[in-house]
N, C-alpha and C positions, 0 to 999 in steps of 0.2 A: 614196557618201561614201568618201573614201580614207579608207585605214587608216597609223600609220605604221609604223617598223619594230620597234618595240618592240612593239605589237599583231597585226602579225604573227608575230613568233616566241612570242608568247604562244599563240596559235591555233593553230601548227607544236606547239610543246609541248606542249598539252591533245590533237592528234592522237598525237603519237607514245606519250604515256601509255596511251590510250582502248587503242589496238590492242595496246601490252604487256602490260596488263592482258587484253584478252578474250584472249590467247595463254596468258596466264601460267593463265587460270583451265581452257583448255578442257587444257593439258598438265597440268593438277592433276585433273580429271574424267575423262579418259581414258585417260594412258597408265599400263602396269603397268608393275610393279617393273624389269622385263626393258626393256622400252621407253623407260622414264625411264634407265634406263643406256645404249643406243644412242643415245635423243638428245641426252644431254649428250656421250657420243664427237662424235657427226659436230658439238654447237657446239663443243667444244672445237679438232677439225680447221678449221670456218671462220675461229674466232679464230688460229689461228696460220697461215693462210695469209695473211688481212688484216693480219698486223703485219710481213706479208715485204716492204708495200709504204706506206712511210713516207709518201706525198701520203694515205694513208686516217686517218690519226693526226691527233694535237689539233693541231687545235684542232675536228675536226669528233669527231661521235659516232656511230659505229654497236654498234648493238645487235643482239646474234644471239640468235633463237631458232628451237629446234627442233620440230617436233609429227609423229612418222610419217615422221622423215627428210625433211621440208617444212620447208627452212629460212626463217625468216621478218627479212628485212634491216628495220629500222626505225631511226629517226637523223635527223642531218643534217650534209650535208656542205655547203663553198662554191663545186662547181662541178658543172656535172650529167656530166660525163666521170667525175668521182668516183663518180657514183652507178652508171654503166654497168660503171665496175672493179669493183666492191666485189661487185656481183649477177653478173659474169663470174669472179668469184676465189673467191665460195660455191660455184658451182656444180662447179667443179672438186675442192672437197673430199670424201674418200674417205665413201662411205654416205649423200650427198647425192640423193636424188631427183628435188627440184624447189624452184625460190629465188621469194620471192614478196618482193621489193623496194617498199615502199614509202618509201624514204629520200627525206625533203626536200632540197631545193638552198635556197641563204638567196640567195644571189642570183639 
């Protein structure tokens, strides 16, 4: 049964929610005081390297979060080259370990 595209980005949404919340819950269980300050350093360095590169901006959404210096990409953009910069531009940010990209493409 095809889907159309309004039920699609509904299902993109209810994904990209699911995983910010299991991110947002295990960085509330896990990290201490010390670590919750390190991981908001290294997302504050992914967010200011992603705004160095304007094709990442609105109308698309990425969302950064951090857990153990495992940055985690979540979002959606409209091209999948976008999806390859945005996970190539985290990874370069300073106290980055490793980028765990799951950003949807709408097209």
């Amino acid at each position: 049964m095809a889907t159309s595209d309004g039920q699609r980005n509904c299902q993109i949404l209810a994904g990209v929610i699911g995983v910010m919340a299991l991110t947002l819950f295990n960085i509330s269980a896990c990290a201490t005081r010390g670590d919750a300050k390190d991981n908001a350093e290294v997302t504050r360095n992914v967010h200011a390297l992603l705004a160095q590169h304007a094709e990442l901006g609105a109308p698309n959404r990425i969302h950064v979060q951090t857990l153990d210096h495992v940055v985690y990409l979540t979002g959606i953009v409209s091209e999948g080259e976008m999806r390859s910069t945005a996970g190539d531009v985290a990874l370069t940010a300073p106290g980055v370990a490793r980028v765990v990209n799951t950003i949807e493409v709408s097209k």
